[in-house]
C-alpha positions as a printed NumPy array, in Angstrom:
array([[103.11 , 122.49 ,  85.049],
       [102.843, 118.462,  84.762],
       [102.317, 116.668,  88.036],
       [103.719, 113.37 ,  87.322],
       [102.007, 110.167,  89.206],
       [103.66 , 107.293,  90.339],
       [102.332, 103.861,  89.324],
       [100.463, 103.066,  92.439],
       [ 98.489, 106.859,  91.904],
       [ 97.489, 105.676,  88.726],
       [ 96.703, 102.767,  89.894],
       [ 94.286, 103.754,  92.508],
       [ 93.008, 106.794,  90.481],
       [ 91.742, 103.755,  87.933],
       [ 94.171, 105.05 ,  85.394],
       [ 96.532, 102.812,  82.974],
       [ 99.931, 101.362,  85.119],
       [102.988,  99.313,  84.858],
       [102.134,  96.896,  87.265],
       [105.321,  95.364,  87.356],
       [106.632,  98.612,  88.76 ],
       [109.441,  98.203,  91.597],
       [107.248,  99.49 ,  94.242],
       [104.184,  97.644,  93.254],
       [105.749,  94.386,  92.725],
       [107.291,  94.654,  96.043],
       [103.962,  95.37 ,  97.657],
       [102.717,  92.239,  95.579],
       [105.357,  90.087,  97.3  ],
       [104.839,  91.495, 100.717],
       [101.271,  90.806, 100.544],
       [101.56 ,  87.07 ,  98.918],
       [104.284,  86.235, 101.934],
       [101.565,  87.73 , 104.47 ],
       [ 99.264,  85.446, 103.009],
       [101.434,  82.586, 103.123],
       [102.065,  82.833, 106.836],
       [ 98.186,  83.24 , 107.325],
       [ 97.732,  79.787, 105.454],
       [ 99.928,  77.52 , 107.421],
       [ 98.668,  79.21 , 110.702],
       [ 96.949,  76.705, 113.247],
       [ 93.536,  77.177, 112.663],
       [ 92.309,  76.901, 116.293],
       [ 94.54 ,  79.936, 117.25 ],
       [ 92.433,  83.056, 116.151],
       [ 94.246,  85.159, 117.509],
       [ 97.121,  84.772, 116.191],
       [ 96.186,  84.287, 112.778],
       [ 94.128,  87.667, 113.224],
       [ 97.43 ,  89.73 , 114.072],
       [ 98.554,  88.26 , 110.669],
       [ 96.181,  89.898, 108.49 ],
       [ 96.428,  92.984, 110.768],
       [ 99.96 ,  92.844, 109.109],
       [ 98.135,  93.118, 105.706],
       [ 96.714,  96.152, 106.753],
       [ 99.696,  98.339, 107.512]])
């Protein structure tokens, strides 16, 4: 029986990928746009621009 992997299994099991695979690039994206919020973030307001890279975390 052959288990087949997704991308992101290969991916994390150090294996060859497609990294422009659906799910991948749409984690890509997610995370870029999580960044981009954190960036034009007051600097002075911690805590707020801590509960945005809580968000790259879930």
């Amino acid at each position: 029986m052959c288990i087949k992997m997704t991308e992101k299994e290969k991916m994390l099991a150090g294996l060859p990928y497609d990294a422009w695979d659906d799910v991948l690039l749409s984690e890509r994206m997610r995370a870029k746009a999580i960044c981009h919020q954190f960036n034009l973030a007051d600097p002075t307001k911690l805590d707020q621009r801590a509960e945005i890279l809580k968000g790259l975390l879930v």
